[in-house]
C-alpha positions in Angstrom: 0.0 0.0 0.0 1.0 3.2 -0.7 0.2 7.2 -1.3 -1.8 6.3 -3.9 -4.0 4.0 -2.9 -4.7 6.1 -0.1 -5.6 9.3 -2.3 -7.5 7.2 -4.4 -9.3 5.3 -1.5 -10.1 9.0 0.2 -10.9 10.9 -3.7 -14.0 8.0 -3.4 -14.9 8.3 -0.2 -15.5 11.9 -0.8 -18.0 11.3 -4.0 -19.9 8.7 -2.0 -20.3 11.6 1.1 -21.3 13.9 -1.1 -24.0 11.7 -3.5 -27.5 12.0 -2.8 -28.5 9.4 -0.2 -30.1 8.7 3.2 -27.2 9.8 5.0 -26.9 13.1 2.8 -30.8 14.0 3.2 -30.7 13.3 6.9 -27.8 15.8 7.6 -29.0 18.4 5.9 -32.4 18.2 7.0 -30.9 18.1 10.7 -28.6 20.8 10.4 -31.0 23.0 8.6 -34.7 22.1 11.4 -32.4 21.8 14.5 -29.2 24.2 13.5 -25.5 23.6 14.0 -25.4 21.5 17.6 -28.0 19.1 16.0 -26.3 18.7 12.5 -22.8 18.5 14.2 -23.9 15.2 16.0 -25.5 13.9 13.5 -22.8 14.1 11.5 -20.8 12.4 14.3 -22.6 9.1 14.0 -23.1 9.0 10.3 -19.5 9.6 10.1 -19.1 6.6 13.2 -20.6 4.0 11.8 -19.4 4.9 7.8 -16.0 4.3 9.0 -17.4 1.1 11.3 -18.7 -0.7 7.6 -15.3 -0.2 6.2 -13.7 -1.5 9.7 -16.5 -4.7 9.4 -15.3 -5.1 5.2 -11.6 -5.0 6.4 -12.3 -8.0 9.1 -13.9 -9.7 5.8 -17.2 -9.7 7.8 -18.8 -9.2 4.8 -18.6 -12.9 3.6 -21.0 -13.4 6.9 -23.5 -11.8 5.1 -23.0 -14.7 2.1 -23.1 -17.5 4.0 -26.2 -16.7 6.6 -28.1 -14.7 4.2 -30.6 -14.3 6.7 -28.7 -12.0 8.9 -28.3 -9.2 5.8 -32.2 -10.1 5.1 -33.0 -8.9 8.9 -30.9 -5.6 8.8 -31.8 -4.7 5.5 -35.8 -5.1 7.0 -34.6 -3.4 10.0 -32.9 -0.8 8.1 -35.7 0.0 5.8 -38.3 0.0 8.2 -36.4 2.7 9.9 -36.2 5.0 7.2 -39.8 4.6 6.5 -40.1 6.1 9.8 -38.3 8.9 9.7 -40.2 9.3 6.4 -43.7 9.5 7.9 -42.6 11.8 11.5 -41.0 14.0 8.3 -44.2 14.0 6.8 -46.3 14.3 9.4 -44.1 17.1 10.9 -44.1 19.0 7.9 -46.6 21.3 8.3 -45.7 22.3 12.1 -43.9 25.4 12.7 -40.4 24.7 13.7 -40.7 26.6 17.1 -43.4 23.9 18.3 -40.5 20.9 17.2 -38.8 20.1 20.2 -35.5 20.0 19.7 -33.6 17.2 20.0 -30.7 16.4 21.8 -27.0 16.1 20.7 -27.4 12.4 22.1 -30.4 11.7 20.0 -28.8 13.3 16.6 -25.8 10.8 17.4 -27.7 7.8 17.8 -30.2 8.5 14.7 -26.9 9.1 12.6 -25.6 5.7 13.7 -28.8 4.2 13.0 -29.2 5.5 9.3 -26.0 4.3 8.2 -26.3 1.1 10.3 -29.4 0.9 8.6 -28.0 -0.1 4.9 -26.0 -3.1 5.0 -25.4 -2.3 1.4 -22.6 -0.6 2.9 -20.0 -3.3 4.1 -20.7 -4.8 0.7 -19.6 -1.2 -1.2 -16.3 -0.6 1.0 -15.2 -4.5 0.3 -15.7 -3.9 -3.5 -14.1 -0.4 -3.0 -11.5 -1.8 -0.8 -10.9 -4.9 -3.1 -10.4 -1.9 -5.9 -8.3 0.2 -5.0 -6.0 -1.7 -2.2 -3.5 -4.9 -2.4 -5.0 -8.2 -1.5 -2.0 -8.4 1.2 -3.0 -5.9 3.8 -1.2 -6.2 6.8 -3.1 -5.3 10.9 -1.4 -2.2 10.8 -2.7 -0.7 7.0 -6.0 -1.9 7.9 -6.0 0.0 11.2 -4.6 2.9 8.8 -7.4 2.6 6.2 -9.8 2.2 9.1 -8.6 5.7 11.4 -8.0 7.7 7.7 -11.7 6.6 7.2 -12.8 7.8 10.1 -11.0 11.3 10.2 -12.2 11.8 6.9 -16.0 11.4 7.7 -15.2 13.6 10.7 -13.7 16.7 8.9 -16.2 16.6 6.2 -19.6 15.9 7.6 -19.1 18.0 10.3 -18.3 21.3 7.9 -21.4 20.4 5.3 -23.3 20.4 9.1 -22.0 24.0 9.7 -22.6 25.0 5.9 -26.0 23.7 6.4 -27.0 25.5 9.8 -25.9 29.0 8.4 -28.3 31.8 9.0 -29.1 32.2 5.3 -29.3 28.3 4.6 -31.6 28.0 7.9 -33.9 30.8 6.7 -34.2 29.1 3.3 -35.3 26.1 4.8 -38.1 27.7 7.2 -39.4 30.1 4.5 -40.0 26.9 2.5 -40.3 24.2 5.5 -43.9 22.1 4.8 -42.6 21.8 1.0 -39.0 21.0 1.8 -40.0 18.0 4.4 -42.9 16.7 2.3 -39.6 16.0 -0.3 -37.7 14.6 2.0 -40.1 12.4 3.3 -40.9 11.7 0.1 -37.4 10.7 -1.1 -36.4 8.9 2.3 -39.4 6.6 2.0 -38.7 5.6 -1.6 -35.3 5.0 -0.4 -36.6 2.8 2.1 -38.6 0.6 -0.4 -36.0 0.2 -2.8 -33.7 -0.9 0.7 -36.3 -3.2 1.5 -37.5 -4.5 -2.1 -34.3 -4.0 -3.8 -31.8 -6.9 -4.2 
């Protein structure tokens, strides 16, 4: 392994952060309803358990996943069901005024972050196809633990800033001047996510 695996490796985790996804949506929704604090630790966990997949496809715990199919079946239910969810309290919610929202907690933000990328077990499959890529098959403890902590501090300097982008006073404005439409898209778009998680193959 060397430099330019690494910039390679980092170059793609960048376009997959930035594509439009569950993980995308959530943050900015979060960061522009609940404002910087709120988008901040939501961008903690996504950026947590992103670099926890690549961690699980570097153990090779993806070829669990082959041979008790069962097991990617139940989180992939799991995972879809939860998105649906967040789908219908965004709908639902879309109408009420943000003032009557009560904000949620840094702890909360954390644990729905995890919990949206946990949600996609399409993920361990991605980084050991990515990994697979753009690494040598020969990877010792130590470059994995590299790949794993580079993941990590990547997801952690660039989530974080698109959360403080996000939660600017313009951005935030934006968002409320346009609120019940906005949500009623993201709902919209997080529960077609969800079906295609849960019907997809």
């Amino acid at each position: 392994m060397d430099l330019a695996h690494v910039i390679a490796f980092n170059l793609t985790l960048l376009a997959v952060i930035a594509s439009p996804g569950p993980s995308l949506l959530f943050l900015t929704r979060s960061s522009m309803a609940h404002g910087r604090r709120a988008g901040l630790a939501a961008a903690a966990g996504l950026a947590v358990m992103a670099a926890l997949w690549t961690l699980t496809a570097l153990l090779g715990l993806e070829g669990l996943f082959t041979l008790f199919p069962w097991a990617y079946g139940l989180l992939k239910g799991l995972g879809a069901a939860y998105l649906l969810y967040i789908a219908w309290t965004t709908w639902r919610g879309a109408r009420q005024p943000l003032s009557e929202v009560n904000a949620p907690s840094g702890k909360r933000m954390f644990l729905q972050g995890l919990l949206i990328n946990l949600g996609n077990p399409k993920s361990v499959m991605f980084a050991a196809a990515v990994l697979l890529v753009i690494f040598p098959p020969d990877l010792t403890a130590y470059q994995k633990t590299f790949i794993f902590f580079n993941h990590l501090f990547v997801e952690l300097t660039v989530q974080p800033l698109l959360a403080v982008l996000l939660s600017t006073g313009p951005v935030r404005q934006r968002y409320l001047n346009l609120k019940p439409a906005f949500d009623r898209i993201a709902a919209a778009v997080l529960g077609a996510l969800g079906l295609r998680l849960l019907f997809g193959r």
